[in-house]
Backbone as CSV, one residue per row, in Angstrom:
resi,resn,N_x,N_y,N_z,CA_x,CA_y,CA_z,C_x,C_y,C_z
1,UNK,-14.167,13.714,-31.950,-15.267,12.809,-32.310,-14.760,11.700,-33.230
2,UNK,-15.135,10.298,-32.502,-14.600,9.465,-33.617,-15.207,9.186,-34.827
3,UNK,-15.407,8.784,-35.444,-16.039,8.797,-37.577,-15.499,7.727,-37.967
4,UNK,-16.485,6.840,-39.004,-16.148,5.874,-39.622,-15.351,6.217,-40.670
5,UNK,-14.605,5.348,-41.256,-13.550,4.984,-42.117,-13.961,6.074,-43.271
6,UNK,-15.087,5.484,-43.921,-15.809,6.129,-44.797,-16.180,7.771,-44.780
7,UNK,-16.421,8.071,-43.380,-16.617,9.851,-43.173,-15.585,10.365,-42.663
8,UNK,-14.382,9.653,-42.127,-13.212,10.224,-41.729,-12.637,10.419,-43.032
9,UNK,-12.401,9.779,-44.041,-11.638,10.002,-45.100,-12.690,11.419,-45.525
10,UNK,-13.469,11.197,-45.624,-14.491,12.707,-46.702,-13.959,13.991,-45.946
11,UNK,-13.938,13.602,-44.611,-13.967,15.120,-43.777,-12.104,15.321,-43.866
12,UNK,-11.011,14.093,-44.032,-9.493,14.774,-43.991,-9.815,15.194,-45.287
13,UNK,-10.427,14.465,-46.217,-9.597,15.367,-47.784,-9.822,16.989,-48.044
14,UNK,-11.678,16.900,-47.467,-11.802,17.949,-47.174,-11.108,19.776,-46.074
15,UNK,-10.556,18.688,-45.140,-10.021,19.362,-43.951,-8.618,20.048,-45.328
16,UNK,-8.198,19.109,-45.731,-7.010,18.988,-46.263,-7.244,20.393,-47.235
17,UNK,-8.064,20.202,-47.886,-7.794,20.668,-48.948,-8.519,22.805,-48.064
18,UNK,-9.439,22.566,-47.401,-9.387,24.095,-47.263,-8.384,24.387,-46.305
19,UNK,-7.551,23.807,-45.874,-6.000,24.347,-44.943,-4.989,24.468,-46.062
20,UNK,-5.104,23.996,-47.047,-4.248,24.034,-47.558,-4.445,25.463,-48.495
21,UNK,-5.419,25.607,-48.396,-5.760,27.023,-49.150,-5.538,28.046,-48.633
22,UNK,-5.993,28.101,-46.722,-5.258,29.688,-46.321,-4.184,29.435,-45.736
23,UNK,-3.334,27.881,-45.552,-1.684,28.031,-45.968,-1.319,28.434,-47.341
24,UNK,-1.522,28.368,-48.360,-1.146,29.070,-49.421,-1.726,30.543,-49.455
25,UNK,-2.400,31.238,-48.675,-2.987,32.295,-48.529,-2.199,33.396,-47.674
26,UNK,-1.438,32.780,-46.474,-0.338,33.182,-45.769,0.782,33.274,-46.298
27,UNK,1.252,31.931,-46.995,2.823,31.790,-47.452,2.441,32.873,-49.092
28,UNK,1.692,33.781,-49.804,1.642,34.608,-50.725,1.656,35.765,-50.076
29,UNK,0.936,35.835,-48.967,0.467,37.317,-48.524,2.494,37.654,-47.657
30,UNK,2.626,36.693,-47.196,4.211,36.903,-46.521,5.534,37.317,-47.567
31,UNK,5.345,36.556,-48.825,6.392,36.297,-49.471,6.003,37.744,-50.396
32,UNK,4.804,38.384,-50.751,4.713,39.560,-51.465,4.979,41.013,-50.631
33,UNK,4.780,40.554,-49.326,4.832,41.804,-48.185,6.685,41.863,-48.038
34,UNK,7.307,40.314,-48.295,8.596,40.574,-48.161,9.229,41.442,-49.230
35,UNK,8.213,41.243,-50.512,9.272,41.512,-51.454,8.946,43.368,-51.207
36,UNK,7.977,43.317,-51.254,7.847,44.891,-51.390,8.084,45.636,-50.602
37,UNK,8.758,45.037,-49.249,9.438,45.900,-48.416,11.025,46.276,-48.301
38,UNK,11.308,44.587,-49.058,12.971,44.445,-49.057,13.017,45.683,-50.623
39,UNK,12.160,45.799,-51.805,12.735,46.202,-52.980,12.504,47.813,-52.312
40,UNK,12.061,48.057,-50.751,12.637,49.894,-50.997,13.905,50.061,-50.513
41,UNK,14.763,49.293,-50.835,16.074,49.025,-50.323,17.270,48.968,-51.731
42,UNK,16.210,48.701,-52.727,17.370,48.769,-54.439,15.907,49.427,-55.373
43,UNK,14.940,49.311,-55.487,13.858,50.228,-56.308,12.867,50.642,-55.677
44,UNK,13.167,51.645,-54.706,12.475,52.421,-53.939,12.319,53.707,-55.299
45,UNK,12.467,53.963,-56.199,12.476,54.902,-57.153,11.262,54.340,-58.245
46,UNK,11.155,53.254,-58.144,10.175,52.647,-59.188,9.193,52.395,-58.311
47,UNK,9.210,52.072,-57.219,8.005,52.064,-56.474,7.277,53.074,-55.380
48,UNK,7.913,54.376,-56.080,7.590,55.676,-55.866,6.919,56.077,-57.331
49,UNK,6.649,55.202,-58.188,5.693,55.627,-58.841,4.331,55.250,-58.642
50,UNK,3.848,54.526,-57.643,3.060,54.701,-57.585,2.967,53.972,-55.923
51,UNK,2.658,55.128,-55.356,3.548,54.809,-53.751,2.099,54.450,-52.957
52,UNK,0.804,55.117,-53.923,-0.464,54.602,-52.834,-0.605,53.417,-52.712
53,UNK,-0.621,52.725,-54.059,-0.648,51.499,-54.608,0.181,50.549,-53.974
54,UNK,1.227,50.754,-53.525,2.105,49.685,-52.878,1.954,50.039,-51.746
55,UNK,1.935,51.546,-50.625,1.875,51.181,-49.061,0.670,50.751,-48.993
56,UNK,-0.972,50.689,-49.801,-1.796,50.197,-49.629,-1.711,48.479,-49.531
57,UNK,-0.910,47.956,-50.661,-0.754,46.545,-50.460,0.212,45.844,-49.760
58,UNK,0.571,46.996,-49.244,1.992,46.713,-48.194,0.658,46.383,-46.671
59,UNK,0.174,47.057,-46.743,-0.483,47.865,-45.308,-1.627,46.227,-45.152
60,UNK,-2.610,45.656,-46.287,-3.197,45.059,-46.735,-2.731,43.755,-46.133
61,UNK,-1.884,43.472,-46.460,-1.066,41.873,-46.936,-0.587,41.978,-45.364
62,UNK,0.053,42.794,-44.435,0.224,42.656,-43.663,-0.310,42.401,-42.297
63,UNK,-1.738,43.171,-42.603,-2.910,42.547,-42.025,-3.597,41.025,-41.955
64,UNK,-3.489,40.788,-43.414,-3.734,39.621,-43.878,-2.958,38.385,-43.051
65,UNK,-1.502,38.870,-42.880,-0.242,37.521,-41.854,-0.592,37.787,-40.960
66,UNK,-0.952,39.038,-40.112,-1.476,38.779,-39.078,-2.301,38.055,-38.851
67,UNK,-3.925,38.265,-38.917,-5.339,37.696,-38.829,-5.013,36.380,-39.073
68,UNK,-4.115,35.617,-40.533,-4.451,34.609,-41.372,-3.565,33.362,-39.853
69,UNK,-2.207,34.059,-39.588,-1.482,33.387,-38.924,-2.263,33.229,-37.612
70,UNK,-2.886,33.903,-36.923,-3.920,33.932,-35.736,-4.765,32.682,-35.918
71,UNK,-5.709,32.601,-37.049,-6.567,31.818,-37.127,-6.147,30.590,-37.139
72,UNK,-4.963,30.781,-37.473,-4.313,28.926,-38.547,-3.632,28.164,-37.050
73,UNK,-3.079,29.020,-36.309,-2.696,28.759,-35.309,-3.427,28.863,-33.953
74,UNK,-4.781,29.428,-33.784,-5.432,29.395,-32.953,-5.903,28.081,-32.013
75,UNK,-5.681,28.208,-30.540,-6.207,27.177,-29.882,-6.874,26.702,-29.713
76,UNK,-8.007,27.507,-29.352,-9.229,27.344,-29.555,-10.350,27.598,-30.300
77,UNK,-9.579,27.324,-31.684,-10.055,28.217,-33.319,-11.406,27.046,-33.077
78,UNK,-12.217,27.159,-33.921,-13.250,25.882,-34.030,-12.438,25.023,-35.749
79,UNK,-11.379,25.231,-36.582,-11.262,25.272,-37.443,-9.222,25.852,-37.208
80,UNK,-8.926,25.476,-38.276,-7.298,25.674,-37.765,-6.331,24.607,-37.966
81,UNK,-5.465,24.700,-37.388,-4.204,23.512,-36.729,-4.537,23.069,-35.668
82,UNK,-4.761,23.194,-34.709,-4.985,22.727,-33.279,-6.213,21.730,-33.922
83,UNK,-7.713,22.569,-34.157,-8.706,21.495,-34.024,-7.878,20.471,-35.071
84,UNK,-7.680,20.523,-36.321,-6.960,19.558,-37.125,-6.363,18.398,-36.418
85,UNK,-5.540,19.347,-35.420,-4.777,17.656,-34.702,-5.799,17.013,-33.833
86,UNK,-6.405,17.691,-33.547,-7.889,16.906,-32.491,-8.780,15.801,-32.781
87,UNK,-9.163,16.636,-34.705,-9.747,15.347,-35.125,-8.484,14.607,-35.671
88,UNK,-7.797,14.813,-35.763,-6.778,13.275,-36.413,-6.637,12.468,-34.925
89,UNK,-6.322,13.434,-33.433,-6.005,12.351,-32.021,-6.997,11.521,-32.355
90,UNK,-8.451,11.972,-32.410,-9.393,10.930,-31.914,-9.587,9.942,-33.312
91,UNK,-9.447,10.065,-34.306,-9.697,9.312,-35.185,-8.618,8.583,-35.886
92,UNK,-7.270,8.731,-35.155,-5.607,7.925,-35.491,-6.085,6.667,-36.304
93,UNK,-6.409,6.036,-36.015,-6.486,4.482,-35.987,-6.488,4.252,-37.636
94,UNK,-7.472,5.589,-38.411,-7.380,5.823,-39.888,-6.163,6.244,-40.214
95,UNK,-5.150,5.952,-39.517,-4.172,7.147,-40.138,-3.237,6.310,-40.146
96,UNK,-3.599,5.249,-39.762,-2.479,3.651,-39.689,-1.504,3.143,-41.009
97,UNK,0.110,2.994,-40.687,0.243,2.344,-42.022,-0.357,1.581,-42.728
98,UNK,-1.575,0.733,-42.480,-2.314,-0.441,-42.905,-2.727,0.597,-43.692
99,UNK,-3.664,1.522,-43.573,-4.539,2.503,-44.051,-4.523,3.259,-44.772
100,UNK,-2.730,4.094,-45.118,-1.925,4.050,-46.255,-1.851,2.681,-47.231
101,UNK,-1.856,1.876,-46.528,-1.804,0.643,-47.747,-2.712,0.323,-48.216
102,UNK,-3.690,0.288,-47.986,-5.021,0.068,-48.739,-5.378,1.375,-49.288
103,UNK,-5.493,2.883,-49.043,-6.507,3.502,-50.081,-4.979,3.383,-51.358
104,UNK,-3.524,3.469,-51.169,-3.008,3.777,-52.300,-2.810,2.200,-53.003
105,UNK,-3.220,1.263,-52.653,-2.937,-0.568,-52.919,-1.589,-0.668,-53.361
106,UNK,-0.723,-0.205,-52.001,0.785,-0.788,-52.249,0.642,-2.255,-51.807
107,UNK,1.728,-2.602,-52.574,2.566,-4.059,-52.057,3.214,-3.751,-50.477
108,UNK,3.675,-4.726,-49.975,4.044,-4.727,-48.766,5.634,-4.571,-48.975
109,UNK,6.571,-4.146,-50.038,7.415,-3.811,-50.299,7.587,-2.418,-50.536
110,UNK,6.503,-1.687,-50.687,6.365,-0.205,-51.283,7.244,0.216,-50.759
111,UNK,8.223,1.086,-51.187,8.968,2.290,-50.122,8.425,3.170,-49.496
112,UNK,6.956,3.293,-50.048,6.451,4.211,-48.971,6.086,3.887,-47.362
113,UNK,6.086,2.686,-47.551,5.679,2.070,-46.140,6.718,1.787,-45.795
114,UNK,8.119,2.018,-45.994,9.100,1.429,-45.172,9.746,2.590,-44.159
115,UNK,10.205,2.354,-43.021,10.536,3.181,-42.153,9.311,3.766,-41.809
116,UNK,8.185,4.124,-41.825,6.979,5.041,-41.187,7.187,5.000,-40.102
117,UNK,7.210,6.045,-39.626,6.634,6.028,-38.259,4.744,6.255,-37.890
118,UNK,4.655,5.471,-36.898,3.352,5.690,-36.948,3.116,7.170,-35.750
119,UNK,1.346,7.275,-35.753,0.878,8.653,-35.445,0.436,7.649,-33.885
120,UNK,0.543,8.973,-32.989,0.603,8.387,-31.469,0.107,9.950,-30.817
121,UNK,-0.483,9.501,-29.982,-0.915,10.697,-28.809,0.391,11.620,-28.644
122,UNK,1.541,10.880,-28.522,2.970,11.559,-28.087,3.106,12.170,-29.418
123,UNK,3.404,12.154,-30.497,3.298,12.762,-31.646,2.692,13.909,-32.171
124,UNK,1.517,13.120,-31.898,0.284,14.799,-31.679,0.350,15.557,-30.611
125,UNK,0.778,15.454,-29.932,1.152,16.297,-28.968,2.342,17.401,-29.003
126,UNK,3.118,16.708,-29.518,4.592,17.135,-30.005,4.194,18.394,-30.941
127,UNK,3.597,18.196,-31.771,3.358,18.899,-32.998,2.315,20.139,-32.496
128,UNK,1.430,19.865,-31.314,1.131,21.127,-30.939,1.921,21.662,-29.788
129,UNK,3.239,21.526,-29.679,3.916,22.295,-28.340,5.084,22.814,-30.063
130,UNK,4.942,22.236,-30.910,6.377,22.810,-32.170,4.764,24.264,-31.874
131,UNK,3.904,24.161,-32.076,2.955,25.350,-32.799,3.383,26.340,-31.304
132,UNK,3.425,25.858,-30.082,2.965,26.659,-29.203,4.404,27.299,-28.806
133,UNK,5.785,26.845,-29.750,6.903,27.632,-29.446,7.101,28.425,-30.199
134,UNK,6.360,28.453,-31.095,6.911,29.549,-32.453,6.863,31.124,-31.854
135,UNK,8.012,31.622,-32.056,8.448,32.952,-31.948,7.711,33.618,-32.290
136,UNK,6.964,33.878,-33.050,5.613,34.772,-33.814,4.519,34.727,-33.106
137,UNK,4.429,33.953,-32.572,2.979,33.640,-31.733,3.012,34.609,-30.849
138,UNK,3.150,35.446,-30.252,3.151,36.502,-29.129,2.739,37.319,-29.694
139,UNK,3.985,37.991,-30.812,3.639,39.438,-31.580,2.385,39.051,-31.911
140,UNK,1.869,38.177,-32.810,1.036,38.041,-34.118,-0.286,38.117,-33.181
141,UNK,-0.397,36.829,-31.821,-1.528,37.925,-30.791,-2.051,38.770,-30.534
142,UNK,-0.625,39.937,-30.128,-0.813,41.304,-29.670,-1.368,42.497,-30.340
143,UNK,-0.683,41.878,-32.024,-0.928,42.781,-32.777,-2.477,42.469,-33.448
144,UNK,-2.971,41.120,-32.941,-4.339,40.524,-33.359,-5.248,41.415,-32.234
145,UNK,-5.078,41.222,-30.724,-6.184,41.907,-30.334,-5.863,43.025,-30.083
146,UNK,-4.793,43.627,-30.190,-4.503,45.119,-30.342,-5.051,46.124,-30.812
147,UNK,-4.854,45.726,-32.203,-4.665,46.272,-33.369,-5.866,45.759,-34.976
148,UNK,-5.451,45.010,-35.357,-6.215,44.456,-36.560,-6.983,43.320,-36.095
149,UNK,-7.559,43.187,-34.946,-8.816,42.181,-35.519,-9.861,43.565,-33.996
150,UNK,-9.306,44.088,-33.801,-10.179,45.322,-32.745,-9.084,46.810,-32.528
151,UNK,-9.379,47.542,-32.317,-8.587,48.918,-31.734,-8.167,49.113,-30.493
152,UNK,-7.618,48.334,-29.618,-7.186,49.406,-28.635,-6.607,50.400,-28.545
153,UNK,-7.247,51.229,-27.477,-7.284,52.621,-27.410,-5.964,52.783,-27.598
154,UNK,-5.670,52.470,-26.234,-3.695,52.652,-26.382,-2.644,52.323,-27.615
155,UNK,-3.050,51.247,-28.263,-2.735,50.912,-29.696,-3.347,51.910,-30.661
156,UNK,-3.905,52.317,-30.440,-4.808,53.246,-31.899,-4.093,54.625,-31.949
157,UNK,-4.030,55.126,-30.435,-3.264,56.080,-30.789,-1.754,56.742,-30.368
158,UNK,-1.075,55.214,-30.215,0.616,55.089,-29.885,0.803,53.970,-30.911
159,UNK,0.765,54.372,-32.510,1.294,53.194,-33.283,2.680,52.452,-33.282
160,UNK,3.623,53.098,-32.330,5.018,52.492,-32.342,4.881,51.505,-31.428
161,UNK,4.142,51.758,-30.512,4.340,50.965,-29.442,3.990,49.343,-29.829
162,UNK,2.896,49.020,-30.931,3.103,48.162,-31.347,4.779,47.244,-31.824
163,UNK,5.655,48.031,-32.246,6.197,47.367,-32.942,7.660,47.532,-31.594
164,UNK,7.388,48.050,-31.136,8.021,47.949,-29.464,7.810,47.042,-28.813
165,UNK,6.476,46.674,-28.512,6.001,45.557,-27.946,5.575,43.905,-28.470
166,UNK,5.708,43.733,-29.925,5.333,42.987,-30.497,5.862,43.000,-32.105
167,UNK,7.595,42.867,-32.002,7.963,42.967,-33.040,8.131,41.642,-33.812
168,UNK,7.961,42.133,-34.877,7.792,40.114,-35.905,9.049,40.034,-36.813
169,UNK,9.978,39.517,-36.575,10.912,39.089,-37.608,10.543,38.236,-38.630
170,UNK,11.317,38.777,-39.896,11.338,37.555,-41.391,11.412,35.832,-40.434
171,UNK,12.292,36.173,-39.620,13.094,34.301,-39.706,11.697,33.544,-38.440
172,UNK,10.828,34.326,-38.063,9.388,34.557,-37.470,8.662,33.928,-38.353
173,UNK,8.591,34.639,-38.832,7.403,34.425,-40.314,7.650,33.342,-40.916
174,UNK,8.779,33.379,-41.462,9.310,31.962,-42.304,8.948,30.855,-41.454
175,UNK,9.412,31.147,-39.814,9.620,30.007,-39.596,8.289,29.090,-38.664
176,UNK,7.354,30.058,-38.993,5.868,29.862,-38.972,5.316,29.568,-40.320
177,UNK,5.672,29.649,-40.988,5.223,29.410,-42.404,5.624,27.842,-42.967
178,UNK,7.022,27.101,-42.137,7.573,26.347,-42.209,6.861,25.120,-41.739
179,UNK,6.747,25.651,-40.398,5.906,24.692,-39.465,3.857,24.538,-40.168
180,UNK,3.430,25.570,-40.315,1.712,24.906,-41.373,2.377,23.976,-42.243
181,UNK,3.132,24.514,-42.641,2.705,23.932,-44.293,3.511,22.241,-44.176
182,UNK,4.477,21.809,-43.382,5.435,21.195,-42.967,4.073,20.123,-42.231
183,UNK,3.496,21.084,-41.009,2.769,20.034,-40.516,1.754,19.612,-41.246
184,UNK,1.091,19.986,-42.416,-0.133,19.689,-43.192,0.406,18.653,-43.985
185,UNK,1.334,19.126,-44.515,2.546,17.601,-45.700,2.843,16.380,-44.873
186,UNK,2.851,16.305,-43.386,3.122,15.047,-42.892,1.719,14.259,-42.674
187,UNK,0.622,14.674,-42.498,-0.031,14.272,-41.980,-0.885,13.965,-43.315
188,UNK,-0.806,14.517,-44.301,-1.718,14.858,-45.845,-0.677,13.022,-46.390
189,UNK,0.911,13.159,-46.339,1.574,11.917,-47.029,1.430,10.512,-45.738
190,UNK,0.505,10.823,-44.517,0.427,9.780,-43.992,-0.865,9.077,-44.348
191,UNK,-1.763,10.472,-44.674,-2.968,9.568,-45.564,-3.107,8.946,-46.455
192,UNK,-2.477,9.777,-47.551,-2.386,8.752,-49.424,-1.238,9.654,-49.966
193,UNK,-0.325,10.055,-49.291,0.908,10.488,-50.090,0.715,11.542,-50.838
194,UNK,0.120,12.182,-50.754,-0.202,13.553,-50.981,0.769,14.869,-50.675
195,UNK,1.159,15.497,-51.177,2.079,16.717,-50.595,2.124,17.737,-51.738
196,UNK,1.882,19.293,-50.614,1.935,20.411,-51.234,3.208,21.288,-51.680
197,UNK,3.430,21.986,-52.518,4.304,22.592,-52.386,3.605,24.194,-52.063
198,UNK,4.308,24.388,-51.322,3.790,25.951,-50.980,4.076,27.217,-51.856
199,UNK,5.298,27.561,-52.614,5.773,28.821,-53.322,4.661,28.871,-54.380
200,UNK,4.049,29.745,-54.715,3.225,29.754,-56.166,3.998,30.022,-57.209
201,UNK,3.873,29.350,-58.272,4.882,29.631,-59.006,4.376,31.519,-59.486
202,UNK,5.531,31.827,-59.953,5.455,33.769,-60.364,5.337,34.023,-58.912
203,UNK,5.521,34.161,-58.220,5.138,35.073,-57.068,6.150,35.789,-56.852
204,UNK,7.395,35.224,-57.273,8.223,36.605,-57.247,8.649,37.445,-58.563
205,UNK,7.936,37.673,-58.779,7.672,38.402,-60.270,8.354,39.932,-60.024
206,UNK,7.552,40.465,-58.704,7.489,42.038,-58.309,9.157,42.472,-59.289
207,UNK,10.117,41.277,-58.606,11.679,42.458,-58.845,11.854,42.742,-60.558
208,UNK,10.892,41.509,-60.953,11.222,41.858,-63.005,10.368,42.875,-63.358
209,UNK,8.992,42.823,-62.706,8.225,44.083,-62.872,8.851,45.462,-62.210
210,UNK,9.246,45.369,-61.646,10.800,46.820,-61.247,11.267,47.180,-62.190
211,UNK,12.162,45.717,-62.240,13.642,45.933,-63.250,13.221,46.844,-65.175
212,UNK,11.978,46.672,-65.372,10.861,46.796,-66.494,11.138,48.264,-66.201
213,UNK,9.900,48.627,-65.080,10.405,49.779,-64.859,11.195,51.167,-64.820
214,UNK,12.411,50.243,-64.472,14.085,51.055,-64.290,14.064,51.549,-65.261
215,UNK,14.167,50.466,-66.600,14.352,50.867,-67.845,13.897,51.946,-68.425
216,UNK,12.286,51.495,-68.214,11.457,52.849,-68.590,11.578,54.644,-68.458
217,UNK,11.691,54.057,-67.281,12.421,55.445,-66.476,13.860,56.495,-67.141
């Protein structure tokens, strides 16, 4: 749907700003599920003190990359990446270097305007075939209507077969995690130069809260 100048800007900042929230909602729930799986590998002894507590937020968070990565990447999400690029196809014309130059009032020297490339049907397009190659996208499906967003039978009660049929690698994850947050920063600094950083700061806290631990022990 195309939108004037005036309601296209209200609805990206907006768009902007709640994607950018369950991309930071994914890239925490991934990066805490990593840590607490890689630390039963050097403080599996400290996190046997309290073992409900962590396979619960192990079990939790992992649900969470599933479902969260489903939605964000969904095709026919009403809400997502896909619709995102839909309303930016039809409403490009806001997304013009001119359009950068006026809401931030650069000079026509700015460095930000130099080299741009501009946004094109071929572009947006591009950016949903990067979404539709990602390696994760299969598992994160299978294990979506499988498993955690319904029960199949056969899934409910052959839990390996999940991870037989729909296994998810780290360099998966990452490299789905790479591509949201990557595609939200290009399209967020083509509006007014805007860009997220994704890591929260402390989030990897878990190994000092260990190392605390050890000591104790």
């Amino acid at each position: 749907m195309q939108l004037q100048r005036d309601e296209f800007e209200d609805k990206f900042q907006k768009y902007r700003t709640s994607l950018s929230m369950e991309i930071h909602r994914f890239w925490d729930s991934a990066s805490v599920y990593r840590q607490i799986t890689e630390r039963t590998q050097d403080h599996l002894a400290e996190l046997n003190l309290a073992p409900a507590f962590f396979r619960t937020v192990e079990d939790s968070l992992f649900t969470t990359i599933v479902l969260w990565a489903d939605k964000l990447f969904d095709e026919k999400g009403e809400r997502g990446l896909f619709d995102f690029l839909t309303f930016i196809e039809y409403n490009r014309k806001w997304m013009d270097i001119a359009e950068l130059k006026r809401r931030k009032n650069y000079p026509d020297d700015h460095w930000m305007l130099k080299g741009r490339i501009p946004i094109t049907l071929e572009s947006i397009e591009a950016d949903r075939e990067k979404i539709r190659s990602l390696a994760a996208l299969k598992g994160i499906r299978t294990r979506r209507d499988k498993f955690h967003g319904h029960f199949d039978k056969d899934y409910f009660f052959d839990r390996g077969r999940l991870q037989e049929e729909a296994p998810i690698r780290w360099m998966d994850l990452d490299q789905a995690a790479d591509v949201m947050g990557g595609m939200l920063n290009d399209y967020s600094v083509d509006f007014d130069g805007q860009m997220f950083s994704w890591k929260t700061v402390g989030i990897d806290d878990l190994s000092a809260l260990l190392r605390v631990a050890s000591r104790g022990r």
